[in-house]
N, C-alpha and C positions, 0 to 999 in steps of 0.2 A: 865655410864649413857645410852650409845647407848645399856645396855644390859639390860635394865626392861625389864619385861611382867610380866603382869600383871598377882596374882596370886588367889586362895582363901586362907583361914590360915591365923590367926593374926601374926603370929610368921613372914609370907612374906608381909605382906600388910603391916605392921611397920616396915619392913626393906626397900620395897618400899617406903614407906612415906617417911623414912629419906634420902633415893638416891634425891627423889623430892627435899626435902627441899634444898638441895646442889644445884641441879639444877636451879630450878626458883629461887633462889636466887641471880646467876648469868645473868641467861638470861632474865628476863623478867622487866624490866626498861630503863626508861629512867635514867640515872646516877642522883642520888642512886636509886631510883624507888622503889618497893614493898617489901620487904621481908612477907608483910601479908601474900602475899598466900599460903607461906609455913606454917603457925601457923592455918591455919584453918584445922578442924577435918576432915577425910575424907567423912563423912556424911553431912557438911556443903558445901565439895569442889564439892560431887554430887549434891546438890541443885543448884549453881553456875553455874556449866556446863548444869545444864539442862536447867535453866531460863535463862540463859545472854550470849547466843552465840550468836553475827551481824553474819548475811549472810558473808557468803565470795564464790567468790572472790569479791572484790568490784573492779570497774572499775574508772578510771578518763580520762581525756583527754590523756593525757598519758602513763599512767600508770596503772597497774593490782596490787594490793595487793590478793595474792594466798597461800595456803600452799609450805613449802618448798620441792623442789623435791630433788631427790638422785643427779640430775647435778650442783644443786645450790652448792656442796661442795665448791667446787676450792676458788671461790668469795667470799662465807662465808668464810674459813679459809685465805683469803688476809686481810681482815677485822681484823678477831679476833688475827692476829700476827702478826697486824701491832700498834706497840706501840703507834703513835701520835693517833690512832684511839680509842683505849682501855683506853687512860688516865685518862676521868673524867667516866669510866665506874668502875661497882664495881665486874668483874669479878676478882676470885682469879687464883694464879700463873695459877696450872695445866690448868684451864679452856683454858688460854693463849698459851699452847704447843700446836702441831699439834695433836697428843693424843688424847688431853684433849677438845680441839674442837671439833675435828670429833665425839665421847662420845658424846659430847652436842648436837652437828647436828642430832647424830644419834637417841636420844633421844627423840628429838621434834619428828622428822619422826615416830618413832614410837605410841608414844602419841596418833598422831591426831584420831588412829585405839581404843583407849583403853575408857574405860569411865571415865577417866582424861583426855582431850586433854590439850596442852600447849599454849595457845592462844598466839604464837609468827610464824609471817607469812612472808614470801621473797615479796619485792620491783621490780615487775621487768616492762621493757618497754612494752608498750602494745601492738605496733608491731611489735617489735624481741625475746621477752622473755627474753634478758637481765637483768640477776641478778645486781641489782644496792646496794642494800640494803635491811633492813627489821625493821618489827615493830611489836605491838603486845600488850595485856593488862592486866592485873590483877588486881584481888579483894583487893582493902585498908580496909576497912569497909562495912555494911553496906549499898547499896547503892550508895556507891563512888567506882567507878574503876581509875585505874593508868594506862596511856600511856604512849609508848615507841619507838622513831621512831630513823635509823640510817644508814647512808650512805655511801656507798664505798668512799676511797678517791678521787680515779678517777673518780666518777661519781657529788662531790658537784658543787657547784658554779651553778647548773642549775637551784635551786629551785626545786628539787624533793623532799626534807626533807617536805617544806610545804606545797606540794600538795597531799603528800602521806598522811603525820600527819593531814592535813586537812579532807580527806575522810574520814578515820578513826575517829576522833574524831566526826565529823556528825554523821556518824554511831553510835557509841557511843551514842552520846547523841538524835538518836531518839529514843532509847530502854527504855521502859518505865522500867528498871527493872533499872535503874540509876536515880539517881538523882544529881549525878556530877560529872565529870570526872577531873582528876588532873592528872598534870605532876609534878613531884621533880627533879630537874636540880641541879647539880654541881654548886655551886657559882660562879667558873669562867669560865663556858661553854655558852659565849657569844651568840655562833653559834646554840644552844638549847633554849634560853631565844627567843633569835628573831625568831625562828621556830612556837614556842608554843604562839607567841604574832602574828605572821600573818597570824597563821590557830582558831583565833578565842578565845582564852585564854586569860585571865585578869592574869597579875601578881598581886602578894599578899605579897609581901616582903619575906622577910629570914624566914620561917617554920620550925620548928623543927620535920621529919619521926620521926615515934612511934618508928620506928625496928630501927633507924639508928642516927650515932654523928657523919654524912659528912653533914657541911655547902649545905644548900638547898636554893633554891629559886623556890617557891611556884608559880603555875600557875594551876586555876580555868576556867572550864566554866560547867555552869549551864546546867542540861541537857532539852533537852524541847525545 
């Protein structure tokens, strides 16, 4: 994953596609969250990135949501191999190895440079640059994009899940190129239900993802 670049030739641009589809498959959700964006054609994924990129970094009281840097490793892979964290997450084994991580780390990074970027961005303190977490979005349909926000274990219990997921989803939903943003949560990802309900989202009961048979619980907010 940390090894695309991006090439001309169909013969690499469909072997890149299929590295993508592995990838955002894993990374870019909230548990279960998107597999869309990997089924869109690459002439639809460049429509996408051209039309529906928010500014970044977006600032809060707190906190910077930014691209990830090359220091963010360490805290990303504390994250990604540590099992209570990964549970109701839909990465597969390798992704979970140190490996298989750093691959994925290294992929985003790369990305941001290519005319695919991975719209999946670091969490960090706004005055020390501490890596806390990160978050990030992708195309469901149409008009509706999926977020995805997640915290170091050492850094919860402070409300940075909803402060981050909050900017973001504003963000989000002032882009006239949306007209809804959705989260799909893990049915028993308590800790995700009540994030996505106090940064401004309506639950909508049990949903069944187009791409996915993980029990969901459905959270809307209207963009606008």
């Amino acid at each position: 994953m940390g090894e695309i670049a991006r090439a001309c030739g169909e013969a690499q641009l469909t072997t890149g596609m299929r590295d993508r589809k592995r990838i955002i498959w894993g990374m870019l959700r909230v548990s279960p969250a998107t597999r869309r964006y990997t089924e869109l054609s690459l002439q639809q994924l460049a429509v996408f990135e051209a039309q529906t990129v928010i500014e970044i970094p977006i600032t809060t009281e707190r906190l910077t949501i930014r691209r990830f840097e090359a220091k963010n490793l360490e805290p990303f892979l504390r994250f990604m191999l540590d099992d209570d964290s990964t549970r109701f997450l839909t990465f597969d084994a390798e992704q979970k190895t140190e490996p298989g991580a750093t691959a994925l780390f290294e992929y985003v990074l790369q990305a941001y440079a290519s005319p695919e970027p991975v719209h999946s961005y670091a969490i960090v303190e706004r005055e020390t640059d501490e890596y806390v977490g990160s978050c990030g979005y992708a195309p469901y349909e149409e008009g509706v994009v999926e977020c995805y926000y997640a915290v170091n274990a050492e850094h919860r219990g402070k409300g940075i899940a909803t402060e981050a997921a909050k900017a973001l989803i504003q963000a989000l939903a002032s882009s006239t190129d949306f007209r809804e943003i959705r989260a799909y949560c893990h049915a028993e990802n308590s800790a995700a239900h009540d994030v996505a309900l106090k940064s401004g989202m309506m639950a909508k009961g049990m949903a069944k993802h187009k791409d996915l048979n993980v029990p969901s619980q459905l959270f809307i907010r209207v963009a606008g």
